[in-house]
Structure formats: structure tokens, C-alpha cells
BASE-490959 format. One record per atom (N, C-alpha, C, O): x, y, z. Coordinates in steps of 0.2 Angstrom, whole numbers, plus 5000, padded with zeros to 4 digits. Example, Ala and Ser with C-alpha at 12.3 -4.5 7.8 and 13.67 -1.06 7.14 Angstrom:
// BASE-490959
506649725039/506249785039/506649845039/507149835042/506449895035/506849955036/506450005039/506750065040/
***
This chain:
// BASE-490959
509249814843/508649814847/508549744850/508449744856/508649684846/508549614848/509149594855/509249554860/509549644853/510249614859/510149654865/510349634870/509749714865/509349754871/509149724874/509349704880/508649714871/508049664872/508249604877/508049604883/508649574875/509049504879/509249524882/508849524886/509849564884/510249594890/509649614895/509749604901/509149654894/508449684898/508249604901/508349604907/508149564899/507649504902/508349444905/508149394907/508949474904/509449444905/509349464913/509249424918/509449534913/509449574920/508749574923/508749594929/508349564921/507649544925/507449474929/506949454932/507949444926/507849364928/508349374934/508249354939/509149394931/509349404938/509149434947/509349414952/508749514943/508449514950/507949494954/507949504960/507549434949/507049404950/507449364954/507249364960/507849314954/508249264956/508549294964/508649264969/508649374962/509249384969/508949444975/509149474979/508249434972/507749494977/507549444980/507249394977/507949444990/507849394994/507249434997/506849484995/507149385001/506049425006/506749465010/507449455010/506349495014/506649545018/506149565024/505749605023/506249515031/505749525037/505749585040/506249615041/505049605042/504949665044/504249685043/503849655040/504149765045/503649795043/503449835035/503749875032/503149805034/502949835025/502449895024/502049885029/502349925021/501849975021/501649955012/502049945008/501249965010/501049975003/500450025001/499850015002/500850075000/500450144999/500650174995/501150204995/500350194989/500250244983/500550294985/500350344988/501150294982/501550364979/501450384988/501650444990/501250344993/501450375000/502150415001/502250465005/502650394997/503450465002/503550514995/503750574996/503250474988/503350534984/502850574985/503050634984/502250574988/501650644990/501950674996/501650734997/502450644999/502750685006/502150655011/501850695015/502050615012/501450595018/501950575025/502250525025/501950615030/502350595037/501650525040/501150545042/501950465039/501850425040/501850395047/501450355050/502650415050/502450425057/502050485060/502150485067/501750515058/501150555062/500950515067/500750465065/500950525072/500550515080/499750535076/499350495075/499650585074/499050605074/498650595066/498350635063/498850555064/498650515058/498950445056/498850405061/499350405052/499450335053/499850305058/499750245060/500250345062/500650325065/500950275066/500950245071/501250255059/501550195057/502450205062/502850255063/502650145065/503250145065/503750175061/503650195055/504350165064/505050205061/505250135058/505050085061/505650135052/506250085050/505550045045/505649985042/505050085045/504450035040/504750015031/504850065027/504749965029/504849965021/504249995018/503749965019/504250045014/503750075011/503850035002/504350024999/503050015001/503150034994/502550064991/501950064993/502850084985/502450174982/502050124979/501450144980/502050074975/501750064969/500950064967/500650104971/500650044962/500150054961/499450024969/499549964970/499150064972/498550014974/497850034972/497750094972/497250004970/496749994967/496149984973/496249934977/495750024974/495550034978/494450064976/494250114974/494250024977/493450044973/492550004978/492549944981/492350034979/491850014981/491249994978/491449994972/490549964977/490049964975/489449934979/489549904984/488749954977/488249934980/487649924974/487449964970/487549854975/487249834970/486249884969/485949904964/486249884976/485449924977/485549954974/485149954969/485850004974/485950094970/486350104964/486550144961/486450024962/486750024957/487650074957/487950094951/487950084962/488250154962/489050114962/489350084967/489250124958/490250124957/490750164958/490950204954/491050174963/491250214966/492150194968/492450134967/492450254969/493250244969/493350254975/493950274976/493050234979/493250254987/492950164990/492850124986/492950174996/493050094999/492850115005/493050155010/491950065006/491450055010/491349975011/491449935007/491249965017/490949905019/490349905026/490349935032/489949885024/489249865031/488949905026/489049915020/488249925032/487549945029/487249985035/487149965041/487050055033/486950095038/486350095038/486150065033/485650125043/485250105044/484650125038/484150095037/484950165036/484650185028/484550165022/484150175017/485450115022/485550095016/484950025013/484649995017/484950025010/484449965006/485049895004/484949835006/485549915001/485749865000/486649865005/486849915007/486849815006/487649795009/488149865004/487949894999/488749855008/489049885001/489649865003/489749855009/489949854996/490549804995/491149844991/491249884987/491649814996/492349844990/492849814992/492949774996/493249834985/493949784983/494549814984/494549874984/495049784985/495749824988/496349784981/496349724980/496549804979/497149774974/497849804977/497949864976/498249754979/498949814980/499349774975/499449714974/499549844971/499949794965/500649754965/500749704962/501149804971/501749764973/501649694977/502049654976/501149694980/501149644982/501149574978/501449524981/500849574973/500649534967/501249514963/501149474959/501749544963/502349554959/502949474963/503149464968/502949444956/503249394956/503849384962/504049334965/504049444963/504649434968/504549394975/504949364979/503649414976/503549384983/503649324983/503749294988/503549304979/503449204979/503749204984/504249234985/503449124990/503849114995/503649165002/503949145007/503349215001/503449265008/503049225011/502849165010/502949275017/502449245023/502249295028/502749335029/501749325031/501549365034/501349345041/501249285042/501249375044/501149345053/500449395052/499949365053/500449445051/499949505052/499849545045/500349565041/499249555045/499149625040/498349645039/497849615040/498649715037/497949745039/497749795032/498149835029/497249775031/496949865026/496949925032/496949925038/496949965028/496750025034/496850075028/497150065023/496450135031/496250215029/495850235033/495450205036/495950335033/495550355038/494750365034/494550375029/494450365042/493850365041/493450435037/493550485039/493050425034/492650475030/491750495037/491250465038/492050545041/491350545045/491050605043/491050665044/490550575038/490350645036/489550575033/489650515033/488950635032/488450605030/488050615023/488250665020/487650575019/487450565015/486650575013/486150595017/486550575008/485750555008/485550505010/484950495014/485850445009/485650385013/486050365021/486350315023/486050435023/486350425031/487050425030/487350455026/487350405037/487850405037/488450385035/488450325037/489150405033/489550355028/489850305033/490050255030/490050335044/490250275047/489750295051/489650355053/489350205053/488950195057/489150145062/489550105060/488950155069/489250125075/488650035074/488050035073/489049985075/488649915073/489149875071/489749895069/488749805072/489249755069/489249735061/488849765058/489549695058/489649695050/489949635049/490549615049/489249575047/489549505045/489949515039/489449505035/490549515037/491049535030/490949475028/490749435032/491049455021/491349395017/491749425013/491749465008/492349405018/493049435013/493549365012/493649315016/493749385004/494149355003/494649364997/494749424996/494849324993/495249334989/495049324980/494949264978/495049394977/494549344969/495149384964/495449444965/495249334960/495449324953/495449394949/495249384943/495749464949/495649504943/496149514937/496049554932/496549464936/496949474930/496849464923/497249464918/496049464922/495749484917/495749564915/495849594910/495549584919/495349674921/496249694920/496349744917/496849654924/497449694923/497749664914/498049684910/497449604913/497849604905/497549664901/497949694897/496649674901/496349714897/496849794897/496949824892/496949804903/497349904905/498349874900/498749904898/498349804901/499049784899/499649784904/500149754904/499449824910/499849814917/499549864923/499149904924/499949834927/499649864934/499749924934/499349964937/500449944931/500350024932/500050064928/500050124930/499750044921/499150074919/498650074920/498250104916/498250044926/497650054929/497650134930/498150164931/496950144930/497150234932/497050234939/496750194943/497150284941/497150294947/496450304951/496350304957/495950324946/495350324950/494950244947/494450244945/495250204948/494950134946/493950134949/493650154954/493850114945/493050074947/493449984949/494049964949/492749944951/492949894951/492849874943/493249844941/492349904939/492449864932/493249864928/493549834923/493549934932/494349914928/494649854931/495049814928/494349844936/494749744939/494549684935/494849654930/493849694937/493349644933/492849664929/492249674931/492849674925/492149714920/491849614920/491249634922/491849574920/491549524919/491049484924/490749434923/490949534930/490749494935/490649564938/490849624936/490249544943/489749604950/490049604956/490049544959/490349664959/490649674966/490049674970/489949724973/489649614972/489049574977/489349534982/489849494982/488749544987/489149494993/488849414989/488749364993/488649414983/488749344981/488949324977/488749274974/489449354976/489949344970/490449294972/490449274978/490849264968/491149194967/491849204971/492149254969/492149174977/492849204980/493149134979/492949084981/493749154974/494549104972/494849064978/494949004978/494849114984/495049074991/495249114996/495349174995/495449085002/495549125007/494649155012/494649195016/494349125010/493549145010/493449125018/493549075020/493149185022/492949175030/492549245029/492549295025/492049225037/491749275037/492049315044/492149285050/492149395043/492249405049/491849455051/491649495047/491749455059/491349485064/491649545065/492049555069/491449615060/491849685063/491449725066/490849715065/491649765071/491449805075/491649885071/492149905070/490949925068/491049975066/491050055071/490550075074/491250075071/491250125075/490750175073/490550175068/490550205078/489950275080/490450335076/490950355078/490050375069/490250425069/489950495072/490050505078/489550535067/489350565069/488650575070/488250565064/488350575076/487550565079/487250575073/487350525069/487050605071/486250625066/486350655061/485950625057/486850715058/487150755053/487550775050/488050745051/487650815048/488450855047/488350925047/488650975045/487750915053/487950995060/488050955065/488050985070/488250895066/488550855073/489350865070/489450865064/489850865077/490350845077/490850785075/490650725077/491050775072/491250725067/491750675075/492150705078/491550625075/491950585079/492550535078/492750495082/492750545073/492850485068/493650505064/494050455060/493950595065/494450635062/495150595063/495350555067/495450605059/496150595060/496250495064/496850485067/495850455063/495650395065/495750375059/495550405054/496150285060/496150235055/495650185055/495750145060/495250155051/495150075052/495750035052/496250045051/495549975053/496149905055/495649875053/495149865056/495849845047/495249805046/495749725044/496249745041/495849655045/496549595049/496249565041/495649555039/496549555038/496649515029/497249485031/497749495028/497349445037/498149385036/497949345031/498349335026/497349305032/497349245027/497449275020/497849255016/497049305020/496949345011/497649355008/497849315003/497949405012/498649395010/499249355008/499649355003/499149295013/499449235014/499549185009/499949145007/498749195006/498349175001/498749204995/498949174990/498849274994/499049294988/499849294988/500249314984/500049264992/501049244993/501049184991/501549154987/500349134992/500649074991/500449044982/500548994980/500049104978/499849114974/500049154968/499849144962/500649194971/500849214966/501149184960/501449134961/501049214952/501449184948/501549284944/501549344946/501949244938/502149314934/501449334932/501249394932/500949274929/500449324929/499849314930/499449304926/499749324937/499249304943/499049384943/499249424939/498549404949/498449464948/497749454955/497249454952/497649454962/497349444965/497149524971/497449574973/496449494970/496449584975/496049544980/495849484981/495949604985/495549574993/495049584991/495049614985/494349584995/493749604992/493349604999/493349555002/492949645001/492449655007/491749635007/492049675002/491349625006/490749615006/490049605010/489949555013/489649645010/489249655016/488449645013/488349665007/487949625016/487349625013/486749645018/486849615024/486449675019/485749675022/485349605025/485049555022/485449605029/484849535033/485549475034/485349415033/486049495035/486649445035/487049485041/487649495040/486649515047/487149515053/487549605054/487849625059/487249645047/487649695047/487349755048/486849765045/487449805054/486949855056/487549915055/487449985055/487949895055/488849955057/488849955048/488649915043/489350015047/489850035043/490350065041/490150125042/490750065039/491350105038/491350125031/490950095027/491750185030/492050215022/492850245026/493050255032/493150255020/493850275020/494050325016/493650315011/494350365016/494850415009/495050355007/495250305011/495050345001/495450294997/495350344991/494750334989/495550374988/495450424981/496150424978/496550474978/496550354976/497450384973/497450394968/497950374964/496950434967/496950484959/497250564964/497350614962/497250544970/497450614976/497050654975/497350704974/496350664974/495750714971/495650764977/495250814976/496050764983/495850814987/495250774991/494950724989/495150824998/494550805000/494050895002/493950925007/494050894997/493650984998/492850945001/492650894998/492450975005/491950975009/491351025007/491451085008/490851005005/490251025001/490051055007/490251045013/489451115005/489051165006/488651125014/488451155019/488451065011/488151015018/488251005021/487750985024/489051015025/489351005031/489551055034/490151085034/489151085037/488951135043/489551135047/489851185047/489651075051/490151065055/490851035051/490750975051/491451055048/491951025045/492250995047/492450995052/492450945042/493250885046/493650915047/493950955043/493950895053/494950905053/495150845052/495450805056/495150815043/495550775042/496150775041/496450815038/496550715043/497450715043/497550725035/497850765033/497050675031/497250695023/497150735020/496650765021/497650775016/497250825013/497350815006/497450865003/497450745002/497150734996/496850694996/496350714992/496650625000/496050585000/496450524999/496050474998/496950504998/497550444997/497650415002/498250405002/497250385008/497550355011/497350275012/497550255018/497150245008/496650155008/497650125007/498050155003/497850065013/498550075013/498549995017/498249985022/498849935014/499149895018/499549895021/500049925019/499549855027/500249855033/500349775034/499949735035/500849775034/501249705033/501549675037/502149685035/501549615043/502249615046/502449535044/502249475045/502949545041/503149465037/503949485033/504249535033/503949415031/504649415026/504349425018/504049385014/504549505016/504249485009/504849525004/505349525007/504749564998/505249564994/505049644995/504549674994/505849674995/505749764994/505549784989/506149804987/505249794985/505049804979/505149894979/505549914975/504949924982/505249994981/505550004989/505349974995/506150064988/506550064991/506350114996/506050164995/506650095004/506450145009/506750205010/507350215010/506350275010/506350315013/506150355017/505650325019/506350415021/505750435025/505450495022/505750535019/504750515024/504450535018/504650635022/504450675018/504950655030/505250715029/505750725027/506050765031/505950695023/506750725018/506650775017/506150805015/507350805018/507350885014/507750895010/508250855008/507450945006/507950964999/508850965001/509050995006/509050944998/509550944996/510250884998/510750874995/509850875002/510150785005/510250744997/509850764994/510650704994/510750654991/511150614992/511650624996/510950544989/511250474990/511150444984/510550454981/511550404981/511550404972/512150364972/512650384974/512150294968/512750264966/512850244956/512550244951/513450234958/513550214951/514150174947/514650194950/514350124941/513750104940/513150074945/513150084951/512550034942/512050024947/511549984941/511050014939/511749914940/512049854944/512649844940/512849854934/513149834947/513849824946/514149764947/513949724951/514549774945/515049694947/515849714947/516049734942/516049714951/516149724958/516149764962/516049744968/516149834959/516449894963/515749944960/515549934955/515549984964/515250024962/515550104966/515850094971/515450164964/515450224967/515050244971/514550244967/514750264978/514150284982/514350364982/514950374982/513850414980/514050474980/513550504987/513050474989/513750554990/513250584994/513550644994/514150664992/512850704998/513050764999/512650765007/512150735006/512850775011/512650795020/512550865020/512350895025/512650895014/512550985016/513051015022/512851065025/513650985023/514050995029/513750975035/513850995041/513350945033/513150895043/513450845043/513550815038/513650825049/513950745050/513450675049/512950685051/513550625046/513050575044/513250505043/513750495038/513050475046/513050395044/512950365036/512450375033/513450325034/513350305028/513250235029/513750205031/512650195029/512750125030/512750085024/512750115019/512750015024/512749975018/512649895022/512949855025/511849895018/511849805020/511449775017/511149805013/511349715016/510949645013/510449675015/510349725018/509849635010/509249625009/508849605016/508349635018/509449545020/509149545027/509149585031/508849575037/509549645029/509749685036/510449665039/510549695045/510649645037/511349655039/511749695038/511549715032/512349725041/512449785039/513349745036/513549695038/513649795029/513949745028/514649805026/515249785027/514549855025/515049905028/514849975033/514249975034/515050035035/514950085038/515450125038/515950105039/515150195038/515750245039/515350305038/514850315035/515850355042/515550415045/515850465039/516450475037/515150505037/515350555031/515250625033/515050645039/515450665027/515150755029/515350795023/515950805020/514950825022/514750855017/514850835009/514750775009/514950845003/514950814997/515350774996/515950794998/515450704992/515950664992/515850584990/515250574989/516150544990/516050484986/516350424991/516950434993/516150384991/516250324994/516450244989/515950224988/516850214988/516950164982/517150084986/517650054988/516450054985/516249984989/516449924983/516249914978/516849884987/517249834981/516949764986/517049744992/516449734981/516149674986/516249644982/515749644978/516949604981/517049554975/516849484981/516649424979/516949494987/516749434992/516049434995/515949415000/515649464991/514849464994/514549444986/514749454980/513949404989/513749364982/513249404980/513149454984/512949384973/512649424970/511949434973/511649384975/511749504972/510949504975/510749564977/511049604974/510249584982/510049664979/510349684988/510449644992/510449764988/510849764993/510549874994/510249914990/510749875000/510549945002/510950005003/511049985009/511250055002/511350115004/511150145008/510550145007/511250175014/510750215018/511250275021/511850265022/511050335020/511250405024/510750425027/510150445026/511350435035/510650435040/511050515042/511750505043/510750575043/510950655043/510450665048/509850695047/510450645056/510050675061/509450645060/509450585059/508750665059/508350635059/507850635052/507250645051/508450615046/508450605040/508850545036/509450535036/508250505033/508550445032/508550455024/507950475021/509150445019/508850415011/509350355011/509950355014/508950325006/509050245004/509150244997/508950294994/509650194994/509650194990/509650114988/510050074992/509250074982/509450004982/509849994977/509850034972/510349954978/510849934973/511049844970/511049804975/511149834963/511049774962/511749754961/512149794960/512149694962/512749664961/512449594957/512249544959/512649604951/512649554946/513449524944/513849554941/513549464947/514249424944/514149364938/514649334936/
***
């Protein structure tokens, strides 16, 4: 068990060392391609083509100190009704993961679609401005207590972050701290017998610094979330809320809403960072309308020097590509139907490397490690 053990932290130190950053578009979305979510939707994220996705855990929770109210979804501002701001934290767990050390981002954004539907205290988005105090706070208290990022549950509170402190807009921020000016959008007029204005629509809510801030911060056990914060009588008359539920709980619509959403979500999963920077693929790209029966699969995997690439194209004609971390491509060749490919890169250095079969407007990936 002792010699496992070593060989396991042998090989973790390795990919730690040879997962280069890799520039480009990043997406960081919960279980986003294993739920099947078409991310390039025109008419819901409409994320670009060739985006790096990753699935990993994201933590996502709101609060309002007035109503005392703990909630798993993600609000900011103060609608004309509310008494007090309401405040929420965003945790993306890939992000936080040791491999980033060194990244850099130019751009990034929170985003999820908007929830336009109404409450007892009004409505959940109100058209107005929203003085935020966002920035970057400290939760690796709350991740050592669960023991890791991926045992947070998926319907987190903020107390599984921080049970030690209060998600208030006066609460303590580690760094990255600015106040920004958001403009909230108009949902729906008066109730939920009005028209919903707000459907199949994302916020873009700009966290460079925040991010920036947790790249330049990472350690193996750091553990940092964004955090939004709004108060009454500090500038905020607008508000926003989001699907953020990555417990996937559905979005079923209560007896109260007369007039129904046509929302894009149909589990309530969508609170998602976007990225454009040099950072580390922590999980591997696909696209999320894959069809059954397509594979791509190598083996061994991690190898030194040769490994076997398998695929099956279903007798379609299909691109086999193969490249670096950076994007370079470092062999190709044209396949069809079931069959095996054998890559001998005794002359490429050690480090993490990609597979891609591209079968018409079907891409799967596969990442693969070269340990010498």
C-alpha cells in the first residue's frame, strides 16, 4: 500500500509540474457537458466554439442578512421592497486548483440566466443601479471542514464556505476589493401575470480583478471564492437573481406564476465563469452534442513513449488530431470507422497533451499524460 501510495504522489507531482496554462476561452461550469447543456446555444449561453470547459465542482449561495434568509441560488441589489441588500458568493473549484499558479486572465465574467419571476418581497430582477462591493474572501476553512472541494454538496449554503463569519455587505474582504457600478435590468412590470422580460437572457457580471487575484494566490491549500454584496442606502435600487441550483433541482414554476417562463434551463444549473486568459485545462474539452457511439480512448495513459489512440467514427470520415497544451498540433491523420492509431513521441518532452476526433460537427477529446 506504502509503494501505491508513493508511485500516486510520484505521478501527481509530475502533472503538477507538466500541466502548462493553455490560452484561450475557459468556461467553468458544473457537470456543464456531462448534463448535455449545448453551450453554444444562440438562444441561451452562446458561448463560442473551440471553448475549454471545465465540469468541476462550482459553489454558488446567496444571503440576506434582513430576512435572515440562506439560500442556494445567487442574488445581488435590493428591489424596491427588500429591506435589506442581498449578497452572494460564487466559488469555482477548478479555478483554485494548484495547476493555475502563474495564469493570467485579460477578461472574466460570472454569468447565469436570469430568474424573472416575482416574490413576496417583489421582484427577483429589478431594473436600477447596484453599488456592489465585490471582492475576494478567504473560504478554506468551510473546504477543509467538507475535506475537499468535491465533497461540498451541491446545494451549498454560504455556511458550508464559511460557517464562521456572515455573507454581509460588511463583512471582511482578503483582496481584490472595488466597488462596482451595475446597471440591473427591468424584469417583469408588476407580477407574475406580466410577461417575463428577462427569459433565455444571461447576466455578465466583469470579476477580472477577483480572478486575477485568485491566480496570483493560488496555493495547494488556498481555497478563495468571489463574493457580491449590496446594501440598502449605498447606491442600490436595481437587482438581479440567477438559476444557480448545481444540485440540478429543476426549475418547476409554482401555482403563482400566471404568466410562465420560457427558460433556456431546464434544471436550474446555470451560475458559470468565462474566462479569456492563459490558465491550466483541468478538465478535458468536449462538445456537449456528442452522440452516442463516437469514441476516443487511449492507452496506456500516462505513457512513456508510445501509447495506442483507439477510435470508432461509426464509418464516417474523421480527423484525428494530436497536440500540446499550447495548441499546437503535433501529429494528424485522416480515420474511418473502428481502429487504432500508435503515437511514438520519444522526441516530444514530457507533459500533458490532447487527442481530438473531429466526425463533422462532432468533436471528443481526450487528454493524455507523457511521463519520461
Amino acid at each position: 500500500m506504502a509503494k501505491m501510495l508513493g508511485v500516486a504522489l510520484v505521478f501527481a507531482m509530475h502533472v503538477a509540474t507538466y500541466c502548462q496554462l493553455v490560452p484561450g476561452t475557459h468556461v467553468y461550469w458544473y457537470k456543464a457537458l456531462t448534463n448535455g447543456y449545448n453551450l453554444q446555444d444562440q438562444g441561451g449561453p452562446n458561448l463560442p466554439e473551440g471553448i475549454i470547459v471545465h465540469e468541476g465542482k462550482i459553489a454558488s449561495a446567496n444571503y440576506s442578512p434582513g430576512l435572515g434568509y440562506a439560500g442556494g441560488g445567487f442574488s445581488c441589489g435590493s428591489n424596491t421592497n427588500d429591506d435589506q441588500g442581498w449578497c452572494g458568493v460564487f466559488f469555482p473549484g477548478d479555478l483554485n486548483n494548484i495547476a493555475n499558479a502563474g495564469g493570467h486572465v485579460d477578461s472574466a465574467f460570472i454569468r447565469g440566466e436570469y430568474q424573472d419571476v416575482w416574490s413576496s418581497n417583489g421582484p427577483l430582477c429589478h431594473e436600477g443601479p447596484i453599488a456592489v462591493r465585490c471582492g475576494v474572501v478567504d473560504v478554506s476553512f468551510g473546504i477543509m471542514m467538507w475535506g475537499s472541494i468535491e465533497a461540498l454538496p451541491d446545494d451549498a449554503k454560504w455556511a458550508d464556505l464559511d460557517p464562521m463569519n456572515n455573507l454581509s455587505f460588511d463583512m471582511g474582504i482578503a483582496g481584490a476589493e472595488e466597488t462596482i457600478n451595475f446597471q440591473a435590468l427591468a424584469g417583469r412590470p408588476t407580477g407574475n401575470s406580466d410577461t417575463p422580460l428577462l427569459d433565455s437572457q444571461f447576466v455578465k457580471f466583469d470579476v477580472t480583478d477577483q480572478v486575477n487575484y485568485i491566480l496570483d494566490n493560488v496555493s495547494a491549500t488556498s481555497a478563495w471564492a468571489i463574493v457580491l454584496l449590496s446594501s440598502i442606502g449605498a447606491g442600490s435600487t436595481g437587482k438581479f437573481s440567477i438559476s444557480a441550483g448545481e444540485n440540478a433541482g429543476g426549475t418547476a414554476q409554482d401555482s403563482t406564476i400566471l404568466v410562465k417562463n420560457s427558460y433556456w434551463t431546464q434544471d436550474g444549473n446555470t451560475a458559470h465563469l468565462l474566462a479569456y486568459g492563459s490558465l491550466a485545462p483541468i478538465s478535458v474539452e468536449k462538445t456537449p452534442d456528442m452522440k452516442g457511439g463516437f469514441s476516443l480512448d487511449n492507452s496506456p495513459n500516462p505513457f512513456n513513449p508510445t501509447t495506442t489512440i483507439t477510435y470508432n467514427t461509426l464509418g464516417r470520415k474523421g480527423m484525428l488530431t494530436i497536440y500540446g497544451s499550447t495548441g499546437k498540433v503535433v501529429r494528424q491523420a485522416a480515420v474511418s470507422g473502428s481502429g487504432s492509431l500508435v503515437w511514438d513521441a520519444h522526441d516530444m518532452p514530457s507533459g500533458i497533451y490532447f487527442s481530438r476526433l473531429t466526425i463533422g460537427n462532432t468533436t471528443l477529446s481526450k487528454r493524455m499524460v507523457m511521463l519520461k
